[in-house]
Each structure stands twice: as C-alpha cells, then as structure tokens.
N, C-alpha and C positions, 0 to 999 in steps of 0.2 A: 412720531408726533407725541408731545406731551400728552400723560393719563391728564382725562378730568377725575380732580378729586370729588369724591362721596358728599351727594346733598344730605344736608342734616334736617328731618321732615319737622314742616311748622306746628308750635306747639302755642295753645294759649296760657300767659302769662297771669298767674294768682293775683288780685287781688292785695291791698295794703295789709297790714295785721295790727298795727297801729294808729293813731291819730292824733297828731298837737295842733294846738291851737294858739296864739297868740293876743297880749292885748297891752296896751303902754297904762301905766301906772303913774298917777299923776302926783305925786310925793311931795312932799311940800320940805322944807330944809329940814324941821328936826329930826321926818322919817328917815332924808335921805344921811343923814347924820346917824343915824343908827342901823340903818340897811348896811352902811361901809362898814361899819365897826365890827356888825355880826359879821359880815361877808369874809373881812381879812383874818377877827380870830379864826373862823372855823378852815376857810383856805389854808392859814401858818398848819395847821391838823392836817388838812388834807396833804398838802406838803409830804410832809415830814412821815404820814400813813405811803404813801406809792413809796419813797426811797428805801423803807423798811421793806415792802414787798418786792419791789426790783433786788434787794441785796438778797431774798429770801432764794429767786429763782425756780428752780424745781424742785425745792423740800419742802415747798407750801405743803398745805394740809390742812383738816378741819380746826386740829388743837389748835395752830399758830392763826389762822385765822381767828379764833375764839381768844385767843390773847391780845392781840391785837385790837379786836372789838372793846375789851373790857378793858383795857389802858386806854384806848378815846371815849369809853363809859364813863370816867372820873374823871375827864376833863371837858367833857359836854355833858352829852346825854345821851340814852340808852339808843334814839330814835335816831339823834345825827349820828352815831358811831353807827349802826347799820346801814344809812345815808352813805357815808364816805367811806367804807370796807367797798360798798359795793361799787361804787364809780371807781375806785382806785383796781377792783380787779375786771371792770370793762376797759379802762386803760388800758392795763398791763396786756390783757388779753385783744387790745386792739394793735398794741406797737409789735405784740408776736407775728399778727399776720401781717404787719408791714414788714417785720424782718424776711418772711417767707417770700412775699413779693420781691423783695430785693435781692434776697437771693438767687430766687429763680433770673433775674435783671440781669445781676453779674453775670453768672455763668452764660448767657445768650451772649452776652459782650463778648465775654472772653474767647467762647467757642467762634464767634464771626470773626473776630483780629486773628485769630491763630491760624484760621482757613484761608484769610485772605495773607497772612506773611507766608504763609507755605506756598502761595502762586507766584510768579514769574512777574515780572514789573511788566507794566502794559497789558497781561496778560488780559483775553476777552472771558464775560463769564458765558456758561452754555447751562441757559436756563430748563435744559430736556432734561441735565442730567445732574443740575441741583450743585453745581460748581462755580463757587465765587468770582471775581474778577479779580484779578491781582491790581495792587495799589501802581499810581501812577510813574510815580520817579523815587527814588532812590531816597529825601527828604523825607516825603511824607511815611515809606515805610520805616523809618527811623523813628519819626513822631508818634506812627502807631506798636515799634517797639514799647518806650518807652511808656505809653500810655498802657498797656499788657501790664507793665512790672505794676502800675497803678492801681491796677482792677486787681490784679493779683493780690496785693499787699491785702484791699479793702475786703476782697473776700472773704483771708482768711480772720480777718480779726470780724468778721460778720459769723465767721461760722461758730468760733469761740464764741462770742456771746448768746449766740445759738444751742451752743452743747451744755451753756453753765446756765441757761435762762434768764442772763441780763438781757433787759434793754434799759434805753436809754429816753425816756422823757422828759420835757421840762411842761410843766405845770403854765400854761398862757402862752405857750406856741415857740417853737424854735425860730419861728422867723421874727416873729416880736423882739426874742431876746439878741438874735441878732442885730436888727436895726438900730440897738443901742450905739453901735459902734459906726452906725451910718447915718446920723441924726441929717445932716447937712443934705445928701443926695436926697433923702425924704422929706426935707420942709417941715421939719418938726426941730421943738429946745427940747432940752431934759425933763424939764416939766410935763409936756403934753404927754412925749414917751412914758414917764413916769404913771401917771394918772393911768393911760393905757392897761402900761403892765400890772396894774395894780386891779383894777378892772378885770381884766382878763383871771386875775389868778382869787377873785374872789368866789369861795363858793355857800352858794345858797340856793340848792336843790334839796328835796325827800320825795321820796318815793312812796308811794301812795298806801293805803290801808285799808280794805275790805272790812267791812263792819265800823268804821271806825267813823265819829262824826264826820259828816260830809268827804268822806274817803282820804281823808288825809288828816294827820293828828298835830303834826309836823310846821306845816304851812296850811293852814286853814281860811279857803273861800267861802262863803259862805252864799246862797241864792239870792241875797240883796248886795252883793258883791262887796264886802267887808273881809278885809285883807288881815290876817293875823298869823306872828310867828310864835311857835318857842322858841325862848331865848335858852340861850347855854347856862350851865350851871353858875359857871364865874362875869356872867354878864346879865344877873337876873335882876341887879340892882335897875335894870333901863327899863323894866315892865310896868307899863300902865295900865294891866288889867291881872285878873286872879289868876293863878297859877302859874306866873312867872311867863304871862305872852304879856305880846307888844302889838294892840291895834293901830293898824295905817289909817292916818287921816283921811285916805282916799281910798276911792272906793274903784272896782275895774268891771269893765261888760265886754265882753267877746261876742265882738262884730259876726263871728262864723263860727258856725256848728255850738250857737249857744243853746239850741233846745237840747239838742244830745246831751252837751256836758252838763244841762240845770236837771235831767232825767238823771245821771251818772251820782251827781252828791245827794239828789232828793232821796236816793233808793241807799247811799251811805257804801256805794260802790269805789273802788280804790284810782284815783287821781295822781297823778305827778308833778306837781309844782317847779318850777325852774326861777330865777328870779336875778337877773342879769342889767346891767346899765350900760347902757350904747355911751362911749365919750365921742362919738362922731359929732352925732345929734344931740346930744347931752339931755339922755332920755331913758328912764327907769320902765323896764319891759318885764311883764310875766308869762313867763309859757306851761300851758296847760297838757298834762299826755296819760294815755291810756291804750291798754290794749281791750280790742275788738275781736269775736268770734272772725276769723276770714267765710268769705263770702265763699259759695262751692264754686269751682270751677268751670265754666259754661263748655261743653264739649266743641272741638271744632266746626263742624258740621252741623251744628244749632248757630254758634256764630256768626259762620258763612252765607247762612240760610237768605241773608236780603241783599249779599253782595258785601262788597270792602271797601273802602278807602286806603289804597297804596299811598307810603310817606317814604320819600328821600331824604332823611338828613343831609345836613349839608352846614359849611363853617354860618351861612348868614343866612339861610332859609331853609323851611321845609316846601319839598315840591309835594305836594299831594295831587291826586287823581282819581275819581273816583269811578269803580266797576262793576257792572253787575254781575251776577251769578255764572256766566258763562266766560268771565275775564275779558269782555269786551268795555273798552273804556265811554263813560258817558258825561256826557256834558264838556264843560271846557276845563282844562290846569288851572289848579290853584297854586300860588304863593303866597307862605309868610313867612314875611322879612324877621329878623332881631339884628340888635346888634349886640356883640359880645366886649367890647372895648368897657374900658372903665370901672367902678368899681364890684365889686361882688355884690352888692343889693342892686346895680342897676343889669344888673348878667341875669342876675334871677329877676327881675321883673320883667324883663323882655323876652325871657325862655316863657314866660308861665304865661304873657298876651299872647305868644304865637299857638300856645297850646291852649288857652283859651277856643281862640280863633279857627284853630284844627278842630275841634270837639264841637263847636257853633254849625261847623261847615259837613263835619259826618252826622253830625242829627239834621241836618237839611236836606243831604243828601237820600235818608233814608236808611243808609246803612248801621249795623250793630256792631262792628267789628270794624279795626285801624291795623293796617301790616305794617311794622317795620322792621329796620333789618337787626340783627343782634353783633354790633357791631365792638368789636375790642383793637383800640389801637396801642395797648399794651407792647407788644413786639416792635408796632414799625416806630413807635419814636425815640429806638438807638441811634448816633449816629453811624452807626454802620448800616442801617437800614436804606437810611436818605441819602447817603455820601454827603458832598458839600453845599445840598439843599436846606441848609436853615432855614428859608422861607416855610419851605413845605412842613419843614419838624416843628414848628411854629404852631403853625395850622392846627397840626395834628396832637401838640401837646395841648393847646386850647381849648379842644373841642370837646364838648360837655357829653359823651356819649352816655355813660351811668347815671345823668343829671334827667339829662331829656329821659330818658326809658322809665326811672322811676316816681320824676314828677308827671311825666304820662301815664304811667297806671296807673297815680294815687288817683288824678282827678277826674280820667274815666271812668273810674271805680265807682264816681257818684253821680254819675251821668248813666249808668248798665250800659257801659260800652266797655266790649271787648276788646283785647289788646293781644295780638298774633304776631310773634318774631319768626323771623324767615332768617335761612342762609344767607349770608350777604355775596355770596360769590357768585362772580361772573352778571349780578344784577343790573350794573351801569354798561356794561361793554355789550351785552346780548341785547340791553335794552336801546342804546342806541344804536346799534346796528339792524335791530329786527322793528322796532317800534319809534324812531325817531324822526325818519322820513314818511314813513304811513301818514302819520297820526296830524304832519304838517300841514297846513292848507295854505290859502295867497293869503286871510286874513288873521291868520292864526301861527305865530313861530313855536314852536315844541323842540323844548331845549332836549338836554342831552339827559337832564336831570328829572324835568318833566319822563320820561321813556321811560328811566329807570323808575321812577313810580310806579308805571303802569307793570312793569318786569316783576318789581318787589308783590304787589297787589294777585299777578297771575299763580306766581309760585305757593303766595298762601292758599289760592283757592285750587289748589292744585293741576293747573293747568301746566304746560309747557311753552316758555317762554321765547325760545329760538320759535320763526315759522317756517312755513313750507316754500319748498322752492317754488320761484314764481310762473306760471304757466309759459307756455311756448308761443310764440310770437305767431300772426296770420301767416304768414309768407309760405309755413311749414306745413301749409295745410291742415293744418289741424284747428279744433276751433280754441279760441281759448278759452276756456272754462276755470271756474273758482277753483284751485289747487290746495287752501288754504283751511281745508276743512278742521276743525280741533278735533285729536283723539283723548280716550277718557283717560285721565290719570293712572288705570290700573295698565295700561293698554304696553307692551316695552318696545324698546326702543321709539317711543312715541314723538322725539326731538331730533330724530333724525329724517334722512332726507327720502322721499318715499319712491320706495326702488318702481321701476317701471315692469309692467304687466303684459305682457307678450300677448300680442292680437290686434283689431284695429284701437287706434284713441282717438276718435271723432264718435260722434253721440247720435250717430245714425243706425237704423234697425239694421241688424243682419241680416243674411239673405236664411228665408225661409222661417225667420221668427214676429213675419209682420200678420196684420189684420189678414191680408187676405193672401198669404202663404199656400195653404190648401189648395188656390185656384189659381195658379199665374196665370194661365188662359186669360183672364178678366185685367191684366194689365197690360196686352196685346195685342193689337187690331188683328194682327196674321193668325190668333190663335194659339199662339207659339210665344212660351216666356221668353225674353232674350236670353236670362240667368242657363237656362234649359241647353241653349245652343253653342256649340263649339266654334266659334268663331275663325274665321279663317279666310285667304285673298284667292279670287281664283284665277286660275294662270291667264295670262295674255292669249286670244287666238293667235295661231299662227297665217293667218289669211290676212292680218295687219301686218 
C-alpha cells in the first residue's frame, strides 16, 4: 500500500505589512499635458537606469550604484534619481526570482520527458512506486524527443544568464511589446497600442519621506487634497508655483482608509505616491502606500477558540461551512460564486465580492478564524502533469491561488479575522468519502466540495478527518451503538480504524457487577441464582 505522506500542521497566516490606497484624479488637459511629458522624460531615465543595471549584473555594489544615482542627479534631481535606482533594483531583483522559478520549471520538465522516454511505449504507470507511464505510440515519443532538445537548449542559455546576472526586462510589459506585432487578432490600430505602450512605460512614482512635509517631498498631497509635483531639472520651465512644482488643478479624496492616511501626512509620516493613466477608461489614477507595524500574530488556539469557517477553493466558488469547536458542521453550506472570464479589473472585482461575502458570512456565523488550504499548483500545470488534458491545464493555470490567499488576509486583517492554512492533501477525497453522504439530507444536496470544507475546517481544528467505522448491523446481535466517537488530537493513530476489545459488545451489566450482585438469591423464586447453577438435561427413564 502506498505511504501516506507527512501532514504539515496548521499555522496562522501574519497579517498585511503594508497598505495602498487608491483614488482617480480628475485632470483637466493642461495637467494632463504635463503629467505625459514629466511621466515620459523621467520613464526615457528609468529606461536607460535598468539596461545599465542589467548589463552590470553581479558587480553591482554600493560605489556603482552611487554613480549611477549622481548621473540621474544632473539630469533630474536628487529625489527622482533615488526614486528610480530603487524601482530599477526592485525590478531587477524581481526578474532574478522569476528566473529562479523557471529554472526550477525547466528542470521538472526535463527530469518528467526523460523518465517517461526511458519507459516502454504503452507502458502503465505504478503510482506505489513513483514510476511514470510510458508515452503512447511511437509519434508522440518522437515529439516529446524533440521537445527534450527544446527545454534543453532554453535551459542552458537560462542558466548563463543566471551565472553572469543578466536578465532580461522590458520596461511596460513583455506582452504589450508583443502585441505590437498582433495588432489585428487584438482589435487595436498602432495608435491605441502606441498610446498603451507609452502609458505603460511612463514613470511617476517617489517614495515617501519621514519628517518631510506631509511625508513626501516628491509628490506632494496635501489634507485638502491639493496634488503637487517636482518637476525635474530641465523641465522646471512647466512650474506654476515656487520652487520649481507644478499644482493640479484638481484636487483627489480617497474613498478608503482616508482617516489613516489624513493621520499618516498630519503627523509628516512617509507616504508613497504612484501616479499612472488607465487608456482603457481614459482616466488619470493616484495610488497612495505605506508601511504599517504588522499586527502580532493571534496564536492558534485563541483562534480556534469560537469555531472556524472551513473554505474550498475552487475555479468558480468558494464552498464554505461553518464548525464549531468540536468540528461538528453547523448550520447549512454556503456558496459564492465569481467568475473568472474577462478582463483583469473584472477577475479582481468578483474575487474581492466573493470574499467580501465570506467575511460577511464568518462574522454572522460567529466564528474568528477562516481555514483554507495552502494550495500551489506550480508543479501540476506542466504538460507532463495533465498529459493531453488541456481543459484541465487551463483550469489550473487560471486559477488565482496567491490572489485569493493574500487578498484574504489583507481584508480579514481589518475585519480581526483570522486566517489558518491547512494541508491540502487528501482534503476533497476523505471528505467526500467520510463527510459527503452524512451531511446529505432529502432537502439538502452536499456536494463533493461542500465535504471537503467541512475536511479543510476539522484538520485546522485539529481533529481527524476520516471517521470510524460504522457500527454492526441488528441481525449480529449486538446493539448498535454510536461508533463514531472523536479522539483528541494528541491521541495516535487516532484516524485509523478502532481495533476490537475481546469480551462481550452489547451494553448489558456483567454478571456479578450489577445492583444487586451480592444477593442473586433476590433474582430467584427457588432461592437459587440461575447464573450459580450448572446447567444440564437429565437422562430419559428407562421405564418409558
């Protein structure tokens, strides 16, 4: 029999450590005529600052970063050159971990193509003993030759840029600058791409400043919401106020978390401006950011304290269920729906009603604490995973796992709801099998996903999720009685199946341990216990 693998015990998830805020800007032409023009000088800077640090690789250092600063010093200023050093080495140090991730990608590929050409065509796989299946006909292992020499080739020119510290950026998105060459399959002329790409690659962010009026020097909000930038050096001619800024005619108010942030500039605390133009909506947007002390960690066991709300992810709902303390499910399954189709603002606004809706439905419930499962479908969306299941690789490249997880902590976080990740294994299979037929009634269907909630939910609360085998039937004479008692978490082997106790198993007194024991005389007309007498037939006369 296959080992089960090692549960990994539920832990509670920290807290956000930061916080943006957003709010649209309502610009009127001159600003936005001067928004583009700061935006693309200082972008052509940003530019041309990453290609210098990509070609640098791993000879960076403090000096060359300090040269680099003070050549975009004399051609801005003191505040954007620290501005764009530092986003150009969050970059660089964001494409290293993507290389890392792809590396580790490759290699998975290659090591699955190479185990499955080493099997036999037809050959079955023997999932005891962790051995592939060999490819079907003779074709397809030829195609997954060739595609071998392919991963092979990409590797090694990944690992080279690995060992010399290139990578490779483009400034407004690889797939923007693609779509150049796909204008027609996208429904766009050169113009709107253009506009896009241009858009995309302007930059007009700073990073905030402790002490420093209203926490930013850079981009400056002000508590009656008066929007002001510095301008760069060779673009101070555009300045309509002293010291070479440029006041928006418009003025912005953040709809959410505006007492924190008007608390944040009144006290001259450091802020993050962002300042970006949607050509979707053809709409000038500011975003506000800062970091926050993290909140302490709520121990599990304080958590747990009023019960959980078990959550199923899942491609088009979450199944939730809610438990009490003992992992007994109560009340009825909840769903909510999203849908994921369409574009990326309507993906995120229907993650964040459903998780609205979850947070609505665990503060009703009563419970402090949300389980779900800590799920990575990093591995299975090779095609060597899925074989010729596209549908399913689909699915699974879709599926918003690190979306949902950390737009769920940000917003429980302000709600004092806890956030508990569990194993995900074996949760949907033991849950329908142990908890899917129970929980069903004539008026009530309990999906397969619904169960697995309630699986996800028991495992945080440390209970054991298989149950007990079901009592013995009347016929066996025995009575049937509840079999299905919970043992405590600390308890072992507590999921397994509970061996049988040599003696009687009916719930009747033993003989000589009852009430009146001492006297059997008094249960006897003759005097005489029956228990007492040796029983026996006495022979036939022989006179018959």
């Amino acid at each position: 029999m296959r080992a089960r693998r090692k549960l990994v015990t539920p832990v509670v998830l920290p807290g956000p450590a930061g916080v943006a805020i957003r709010a649209r800007l309502k610009v009127s032409e001159a600003d936005a005529a001067v928004l583009r023009e700061v935006g693309a000088f200082l972008g052509a800077l940003a530019a041309g600052d990453v290609a210098i640090r990509s070609r640098q690789g791993l000879a960076h250092a403090a000096a060359s970063w300090a040269a680099r600063k003070q050549e975009l010093t004399g051609k801005s200023s003191a505040r954007w050159a620290g501005s764009i050093t530092k986003a150009t080495h969050d970059q660089w140090a964001l494409a290293r971990r993507g290389q890392v991730s792809h590396l580790v990608r490759l290699r998975g590929q290659i090591a699955s193509i190479e185990a499955r050409l080493a099997r036999p065509l037809g050959a079955k796989a023997d999932k005891r003993q962790g051995i592939p299946r060999g490819y079907a006909c003779r074709a397809e292992w030829h195609a997954k030759s060739r595609r071998l020499s392919v991963l092979e080739d990409r590797l090694a020119r990944l690992e080279a840029d690995w060992a010399a510290g290139r990578v490779r950026v483009v400034r407004g998105g690889k797939r923007l600058a693609r779509l150049r060459h796909h204008l027609d399959e996208a429904g766009l002329d050169e113009r709107a791409w253009r506009e896009r790409w241009e858009a995309a690659r302007m930059f007009l962010a700073a990073d905030g400043e402790s002490g420093k009026r209203c926490g930013n020097e850079t981009i400056r909000i002000t508590d009656t919401g008066q929007v002001s930038i510095r301008l760069p050096a060779p673009l101070a001619h555009l300045a309509n106020a002293p010291h070479g800024r440029y006041v928006l005619d418009a003025t912005v108010a953040f709809p959410h978390r505006d007492r924190e942030w008007l608390d944040r500039i009144t006290a001259n605390r450091a802020v993050a401006y962002r300042i970006h133009y949607d050509t979707m909506r053809g709409r000038w947007y500011v975003t506000a950011s800062w970091q926050r002390a993290p909140a302490p960690v709520l121990p599990l066991e304080a958590a747990l304290a009023r019960g959980v709300v078990g959550v199923d992810m899942n491609d088009d709902h979450l199944a939730a269920w809610s438990l009490d303390l003992h992992g007994n499910p109560v009340g009825e399954p909840r769903r909510f729906f999203y849908d994921l189709t369409g574009p990326t603002a309507h993906r995120d606004a229907q993650i964040r009603h459903a998780l609205t809706r979850l947070l609505h439905y665990a503060r009703r419930c009563g419970a402090a604490a949300i389980a779900i499962e800590d799920l990575d479908f990093t591995d299975g969306r090779t095609r060597e995973k899925s074989g010729r299941n596209k549908r399913f690789r689909r699915l699974i490249s879709r599926f918003p796992t690190a979306l949902l997880k950390a737009r769920l902590v940000a917003m429980a976080a302000e709600q004092d709801m806890a956030i508990v990740v569990v194993d995900p294994a074996y949760t949907s299979r033991w849950g329908a099998q142990h908890w899917q037929k129970p929980l069903a009634t004539p008026t009530r269907k309990t999906t397969r996903h619904d169960a697995a909630a309630v699986a996800i939910g028991r495992r945080a609360l440390g209970h054991p999720i298989r149950r007990r085998t079901a009592p013995p039937p009347h016929d066996r004479r025995d009575r049937a009685g509840h079999r299905t008692a919970q043992a405590r978490p600390d308890t072992r082997r507590r999921e397994e199946t509970r061996p049988r106790i040599p003696g009687p198993r009916t719930r009747c007194v033993l003989p000589g341990c009852g009430a009146n024991a001492g006297d059997q005389c008094a249960q006897h007309r003759s005097g005489h216990a029956a228990e007492q007498q040796s029983w026996h037939q006495d022979p036939l006369p022989l006179s018959l």
